[in-house]
MMTF fields as JSON, N, C-alpha, C and O atoms, coordinates in Angstrom:
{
  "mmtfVersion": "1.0.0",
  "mmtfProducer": "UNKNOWN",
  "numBonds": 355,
  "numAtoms": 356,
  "numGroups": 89,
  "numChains": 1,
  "numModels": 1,
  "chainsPerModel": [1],
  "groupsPerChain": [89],
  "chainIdList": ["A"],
  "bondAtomList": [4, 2, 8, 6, 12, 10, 16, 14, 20, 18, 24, 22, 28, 26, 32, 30, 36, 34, 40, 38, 44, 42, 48, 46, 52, 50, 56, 54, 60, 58, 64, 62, 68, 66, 72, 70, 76, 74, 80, 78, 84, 82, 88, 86, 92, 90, 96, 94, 100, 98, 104, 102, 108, 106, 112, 110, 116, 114, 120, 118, 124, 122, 128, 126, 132, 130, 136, 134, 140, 138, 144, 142, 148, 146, 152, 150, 156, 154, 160, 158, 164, 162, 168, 166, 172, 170, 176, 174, 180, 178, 184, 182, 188, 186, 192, 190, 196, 194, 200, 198, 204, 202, 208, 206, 212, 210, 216, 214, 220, 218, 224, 222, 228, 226, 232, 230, 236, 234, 240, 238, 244, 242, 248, 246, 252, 250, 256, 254, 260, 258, 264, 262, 268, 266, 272, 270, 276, 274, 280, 278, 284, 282, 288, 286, 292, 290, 296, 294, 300, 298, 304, 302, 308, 306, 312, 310, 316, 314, 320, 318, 324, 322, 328, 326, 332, 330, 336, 334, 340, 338, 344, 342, 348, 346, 352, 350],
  "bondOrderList": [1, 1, 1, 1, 1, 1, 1, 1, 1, 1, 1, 1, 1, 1, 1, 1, 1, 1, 1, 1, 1, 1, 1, 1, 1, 1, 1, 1, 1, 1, 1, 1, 1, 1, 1, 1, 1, 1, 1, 1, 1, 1, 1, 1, 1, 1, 1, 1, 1, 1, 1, 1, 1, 1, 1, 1, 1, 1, 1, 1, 1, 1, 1, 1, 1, 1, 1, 1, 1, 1, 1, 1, 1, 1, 1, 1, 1, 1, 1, 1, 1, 1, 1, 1, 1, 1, 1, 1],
  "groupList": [{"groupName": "UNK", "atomNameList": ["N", "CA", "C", "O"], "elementList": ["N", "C", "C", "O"], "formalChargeList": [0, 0, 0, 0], "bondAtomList": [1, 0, 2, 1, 3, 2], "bondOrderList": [1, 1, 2], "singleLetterCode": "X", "chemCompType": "L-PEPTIDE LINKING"}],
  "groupTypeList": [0, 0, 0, 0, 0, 0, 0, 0, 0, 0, 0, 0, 0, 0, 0, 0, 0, 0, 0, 0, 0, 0, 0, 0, 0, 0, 0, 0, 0, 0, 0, 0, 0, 0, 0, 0, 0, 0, 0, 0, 0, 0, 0, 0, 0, 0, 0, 0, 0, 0, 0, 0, 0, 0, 0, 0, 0, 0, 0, 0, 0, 0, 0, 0, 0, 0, 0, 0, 0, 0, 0, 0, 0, 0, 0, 0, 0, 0, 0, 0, 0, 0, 0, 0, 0, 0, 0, 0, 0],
  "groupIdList": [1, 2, 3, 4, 5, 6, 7, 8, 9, 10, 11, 12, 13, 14, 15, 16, 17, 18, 19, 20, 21, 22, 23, 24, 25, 26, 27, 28, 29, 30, 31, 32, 33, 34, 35, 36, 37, 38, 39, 40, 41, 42, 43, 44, 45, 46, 47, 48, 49, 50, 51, 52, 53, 54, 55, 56, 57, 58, 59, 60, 61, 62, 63, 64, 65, 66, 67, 68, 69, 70, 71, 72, 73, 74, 75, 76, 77, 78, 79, 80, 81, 82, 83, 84, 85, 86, 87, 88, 89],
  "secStructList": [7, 2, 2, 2, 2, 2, 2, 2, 2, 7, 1, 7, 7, 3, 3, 3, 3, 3, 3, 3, 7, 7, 7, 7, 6, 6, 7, 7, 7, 1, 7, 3, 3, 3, 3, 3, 3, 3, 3, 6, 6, 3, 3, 3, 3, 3, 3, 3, 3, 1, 7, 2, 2, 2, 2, 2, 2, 2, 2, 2, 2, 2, 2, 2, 2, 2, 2, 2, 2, 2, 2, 7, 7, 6, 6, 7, 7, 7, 7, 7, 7, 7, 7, 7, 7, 7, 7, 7, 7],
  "xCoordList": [89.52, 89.065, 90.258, 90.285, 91.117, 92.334, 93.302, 94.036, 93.465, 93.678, 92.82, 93.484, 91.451, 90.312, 90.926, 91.018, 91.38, 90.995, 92.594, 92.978, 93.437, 94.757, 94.717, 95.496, 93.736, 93.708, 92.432, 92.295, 91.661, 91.419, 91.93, 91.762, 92.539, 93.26, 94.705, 95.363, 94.971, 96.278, 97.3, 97.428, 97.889, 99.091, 98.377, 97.376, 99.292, 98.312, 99.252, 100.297, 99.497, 99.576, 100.732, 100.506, 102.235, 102.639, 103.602, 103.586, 104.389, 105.365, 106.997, 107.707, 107.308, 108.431, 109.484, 110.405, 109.479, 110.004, 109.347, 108.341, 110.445, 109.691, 111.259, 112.071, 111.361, 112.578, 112.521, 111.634, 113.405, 114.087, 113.736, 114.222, 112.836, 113.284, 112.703, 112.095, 113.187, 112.929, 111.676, 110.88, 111.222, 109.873, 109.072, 109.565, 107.937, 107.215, 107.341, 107.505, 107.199, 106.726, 105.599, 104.425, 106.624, 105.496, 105.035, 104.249, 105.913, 105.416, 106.748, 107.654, 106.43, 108.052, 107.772, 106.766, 108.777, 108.844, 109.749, 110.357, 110.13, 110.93, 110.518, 109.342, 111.308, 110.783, 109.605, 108.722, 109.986, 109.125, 109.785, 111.01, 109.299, 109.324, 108.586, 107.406, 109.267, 108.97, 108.65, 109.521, 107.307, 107.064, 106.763, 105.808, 106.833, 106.683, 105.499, 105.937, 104.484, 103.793, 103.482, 103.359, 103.371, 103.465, 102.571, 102.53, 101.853, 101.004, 101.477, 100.925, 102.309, 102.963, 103.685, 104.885, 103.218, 103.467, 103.483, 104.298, 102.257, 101.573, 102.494, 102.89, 102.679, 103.386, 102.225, 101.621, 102.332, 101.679, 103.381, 104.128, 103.231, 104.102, 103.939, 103.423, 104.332, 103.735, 104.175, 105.377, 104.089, 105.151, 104.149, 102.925, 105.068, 104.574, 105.223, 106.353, 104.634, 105.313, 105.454, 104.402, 106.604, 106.275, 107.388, 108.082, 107.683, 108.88, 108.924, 107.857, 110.202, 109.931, 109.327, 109.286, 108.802, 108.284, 106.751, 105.9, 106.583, 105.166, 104.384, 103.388, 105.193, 104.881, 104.399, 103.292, 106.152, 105.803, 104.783, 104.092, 104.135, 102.943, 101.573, 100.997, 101.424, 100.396, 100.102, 99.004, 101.708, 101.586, 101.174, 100.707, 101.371, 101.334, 99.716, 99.206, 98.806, 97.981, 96.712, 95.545, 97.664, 96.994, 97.265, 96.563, 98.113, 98.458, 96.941, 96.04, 97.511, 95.972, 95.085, 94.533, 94.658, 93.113, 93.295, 92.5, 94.014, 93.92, 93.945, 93.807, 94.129, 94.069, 92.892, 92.424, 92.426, 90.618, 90.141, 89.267, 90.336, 89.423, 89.246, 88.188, 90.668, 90.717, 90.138, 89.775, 89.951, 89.357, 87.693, 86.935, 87.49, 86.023, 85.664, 86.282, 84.436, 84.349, 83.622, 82.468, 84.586, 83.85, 83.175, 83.296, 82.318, 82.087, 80.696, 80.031, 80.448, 79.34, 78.143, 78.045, 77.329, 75.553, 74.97, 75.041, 74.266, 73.755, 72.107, 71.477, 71.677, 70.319, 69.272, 69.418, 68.147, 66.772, 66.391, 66.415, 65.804, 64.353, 63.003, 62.496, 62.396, 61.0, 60.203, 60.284, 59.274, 58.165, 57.566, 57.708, 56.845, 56.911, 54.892, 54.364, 54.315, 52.93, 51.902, 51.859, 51.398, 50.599, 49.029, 48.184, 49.028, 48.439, 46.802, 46.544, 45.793, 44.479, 43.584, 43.408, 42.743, 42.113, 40.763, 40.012],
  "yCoordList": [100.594, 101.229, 101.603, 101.748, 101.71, 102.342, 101.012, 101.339, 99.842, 98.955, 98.613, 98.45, 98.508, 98.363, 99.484, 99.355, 100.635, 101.807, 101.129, 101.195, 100.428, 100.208, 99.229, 99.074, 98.32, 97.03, 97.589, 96.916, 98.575, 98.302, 99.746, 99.855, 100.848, 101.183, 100.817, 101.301, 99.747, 99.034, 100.008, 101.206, 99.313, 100.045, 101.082, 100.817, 102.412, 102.749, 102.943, 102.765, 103.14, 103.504, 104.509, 105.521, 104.225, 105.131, 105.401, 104.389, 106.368, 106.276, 105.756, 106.339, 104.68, 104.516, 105.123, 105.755, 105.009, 106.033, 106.577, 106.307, 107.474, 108.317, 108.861, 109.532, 108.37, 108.41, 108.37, 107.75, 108.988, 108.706, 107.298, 106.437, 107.007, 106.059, 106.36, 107.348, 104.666, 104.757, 105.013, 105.22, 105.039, 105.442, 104.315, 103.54, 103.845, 102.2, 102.207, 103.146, 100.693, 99.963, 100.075, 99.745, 100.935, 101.486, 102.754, 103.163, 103.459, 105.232, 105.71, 105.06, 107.387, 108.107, 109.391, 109.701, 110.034, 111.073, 111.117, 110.051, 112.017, 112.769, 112.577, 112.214, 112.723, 112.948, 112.047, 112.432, 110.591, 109.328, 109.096, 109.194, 108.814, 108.571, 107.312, 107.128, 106.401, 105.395, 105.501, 105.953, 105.054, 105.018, 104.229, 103.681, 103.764, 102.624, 103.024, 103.539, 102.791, 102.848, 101.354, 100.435, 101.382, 100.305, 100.309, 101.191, 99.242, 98.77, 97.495, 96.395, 97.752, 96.892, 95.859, 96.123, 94.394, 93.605, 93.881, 93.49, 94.777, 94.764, 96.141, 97.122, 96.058, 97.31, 97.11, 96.177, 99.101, 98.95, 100.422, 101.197, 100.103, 100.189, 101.063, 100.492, 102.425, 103.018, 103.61, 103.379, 104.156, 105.107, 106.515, 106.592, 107.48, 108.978, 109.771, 109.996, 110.479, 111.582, 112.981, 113.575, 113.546, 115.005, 115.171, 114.197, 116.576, 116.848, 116.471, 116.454, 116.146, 115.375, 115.714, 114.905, 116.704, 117.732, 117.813, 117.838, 117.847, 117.682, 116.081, 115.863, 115.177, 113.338, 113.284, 113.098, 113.609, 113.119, 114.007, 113.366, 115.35, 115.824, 114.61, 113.82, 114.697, 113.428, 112.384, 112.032, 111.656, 110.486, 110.436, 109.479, 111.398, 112.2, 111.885, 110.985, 113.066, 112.81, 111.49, 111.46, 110.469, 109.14, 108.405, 107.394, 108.491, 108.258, 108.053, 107.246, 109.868, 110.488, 109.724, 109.106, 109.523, 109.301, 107.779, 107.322, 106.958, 105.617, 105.204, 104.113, 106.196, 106.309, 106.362, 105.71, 107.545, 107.753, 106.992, 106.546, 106.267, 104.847, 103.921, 103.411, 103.587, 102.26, 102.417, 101.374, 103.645, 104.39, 104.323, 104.098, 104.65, 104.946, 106.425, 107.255, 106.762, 107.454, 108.902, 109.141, 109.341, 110.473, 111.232, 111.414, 111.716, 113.251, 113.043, 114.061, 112.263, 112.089, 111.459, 110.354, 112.063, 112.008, 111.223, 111.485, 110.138, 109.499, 110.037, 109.681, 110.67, 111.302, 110.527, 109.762, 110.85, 110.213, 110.97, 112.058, 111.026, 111.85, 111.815, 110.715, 112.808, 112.166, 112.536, 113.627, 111.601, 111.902, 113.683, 114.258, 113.926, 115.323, 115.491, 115.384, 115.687, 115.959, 116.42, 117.537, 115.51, 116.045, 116.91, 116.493, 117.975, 118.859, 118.647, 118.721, 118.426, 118.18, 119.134, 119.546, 119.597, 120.346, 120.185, 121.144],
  "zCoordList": [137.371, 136.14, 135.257, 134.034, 136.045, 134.999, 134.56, 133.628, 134.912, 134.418, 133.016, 131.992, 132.95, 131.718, 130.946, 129.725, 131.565, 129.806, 129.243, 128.076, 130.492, 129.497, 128.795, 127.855, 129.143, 127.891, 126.818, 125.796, 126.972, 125.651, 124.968, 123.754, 125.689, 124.527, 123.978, 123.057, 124.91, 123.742, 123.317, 123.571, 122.711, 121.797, 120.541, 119.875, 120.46, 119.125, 118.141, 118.768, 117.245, 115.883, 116.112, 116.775, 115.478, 115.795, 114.499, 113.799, 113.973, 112.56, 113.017, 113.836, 112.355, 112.899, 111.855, 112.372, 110.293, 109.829, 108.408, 107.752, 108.296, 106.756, 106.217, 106.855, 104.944, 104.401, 102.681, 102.093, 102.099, 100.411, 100.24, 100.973, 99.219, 98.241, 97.091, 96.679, 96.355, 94.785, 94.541, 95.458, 92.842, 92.9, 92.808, 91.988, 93.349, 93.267, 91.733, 90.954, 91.5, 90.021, 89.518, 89.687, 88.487, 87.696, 87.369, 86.515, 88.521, 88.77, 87.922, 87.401, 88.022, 88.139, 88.839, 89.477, 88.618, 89.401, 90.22, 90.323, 90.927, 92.051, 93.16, 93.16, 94.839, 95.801, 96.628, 97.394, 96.121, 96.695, 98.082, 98.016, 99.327, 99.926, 100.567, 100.271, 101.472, 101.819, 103.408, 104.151, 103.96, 105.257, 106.192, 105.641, 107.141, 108.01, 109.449, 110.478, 109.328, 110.914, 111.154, 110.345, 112.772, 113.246, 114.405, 115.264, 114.355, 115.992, 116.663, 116.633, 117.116, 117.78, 116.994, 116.918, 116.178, 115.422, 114.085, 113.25, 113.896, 112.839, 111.881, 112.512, 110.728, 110.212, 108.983, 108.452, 108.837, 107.392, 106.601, 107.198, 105.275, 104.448, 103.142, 102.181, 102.993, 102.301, 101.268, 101.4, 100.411, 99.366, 99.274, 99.377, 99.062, 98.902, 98.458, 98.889, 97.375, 96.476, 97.197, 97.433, 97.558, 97.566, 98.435, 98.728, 98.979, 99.686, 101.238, 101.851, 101.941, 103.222, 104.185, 105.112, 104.302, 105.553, 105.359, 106.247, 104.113, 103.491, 103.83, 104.52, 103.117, 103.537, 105.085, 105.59, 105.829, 107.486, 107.777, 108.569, 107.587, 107.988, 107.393, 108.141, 106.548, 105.829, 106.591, 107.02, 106.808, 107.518, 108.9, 109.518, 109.222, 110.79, 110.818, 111.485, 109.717, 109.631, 109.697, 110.091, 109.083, 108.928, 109.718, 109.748, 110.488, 112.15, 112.742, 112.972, 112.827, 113.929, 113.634, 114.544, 112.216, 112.036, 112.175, 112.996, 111.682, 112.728, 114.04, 114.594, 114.365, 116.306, 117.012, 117.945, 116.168, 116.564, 116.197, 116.94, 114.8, 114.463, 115.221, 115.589, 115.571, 116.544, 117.843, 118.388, 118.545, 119.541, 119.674, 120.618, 118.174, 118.152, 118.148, 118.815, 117.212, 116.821, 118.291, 118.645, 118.609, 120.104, 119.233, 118.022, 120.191, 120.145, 118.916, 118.723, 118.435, 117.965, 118.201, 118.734, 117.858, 118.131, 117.496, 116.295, 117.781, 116.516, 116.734, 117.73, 115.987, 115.623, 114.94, 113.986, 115.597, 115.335, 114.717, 115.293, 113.239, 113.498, 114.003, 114.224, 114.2, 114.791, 113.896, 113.332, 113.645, 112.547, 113.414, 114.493, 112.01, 112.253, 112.022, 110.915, 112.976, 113.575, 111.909, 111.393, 111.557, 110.596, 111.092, 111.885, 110.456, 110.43, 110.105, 108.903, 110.886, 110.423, 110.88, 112.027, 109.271, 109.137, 109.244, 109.069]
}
């Protein structure tokens, strides 16, 4: 069993960095930052305005929530309603 949970939870999502750069084409402003997460092969590539401690929390954030995605959604119920008894008089 513990071989199965390691192939399908795989590699996850992790930040490889968060750093100064220019501002993308087209923008302006101050305090752009450039970010890198990665799943193994796969990188996604990002830009973000704001101070550095602020971004890597964010990105941190969007981490997490690609983690649980790729995971699947726990802890939730999927709910029926049931028709509801009509009343005869």
């Amino acid at each position: 069993m513990i071989e199965q949970t390691a192939v399908v939870l795989g590699q996850g999502y992790e930040i490889v960095s968060v750093g100064p750069a220019e501002p993308p084409t087209g923008t302006e402003g101050v305090d752009w930052h450039l970010y890198v997460i990665a799943q193994g092969a796969n990188r996604i590539e990002g830009h973000r305005q704001g101070k550095l401690k602020a971004v890597t929390l964010a990105v941190e954030e969007i981490v997490a929530q690609l983690n649980e995605r790729r995971l699947g959604k726990r802890g939730r119920v999927n709910l029926v309603p049931t028709p509801k008894k009509s009343v005869q008089k």
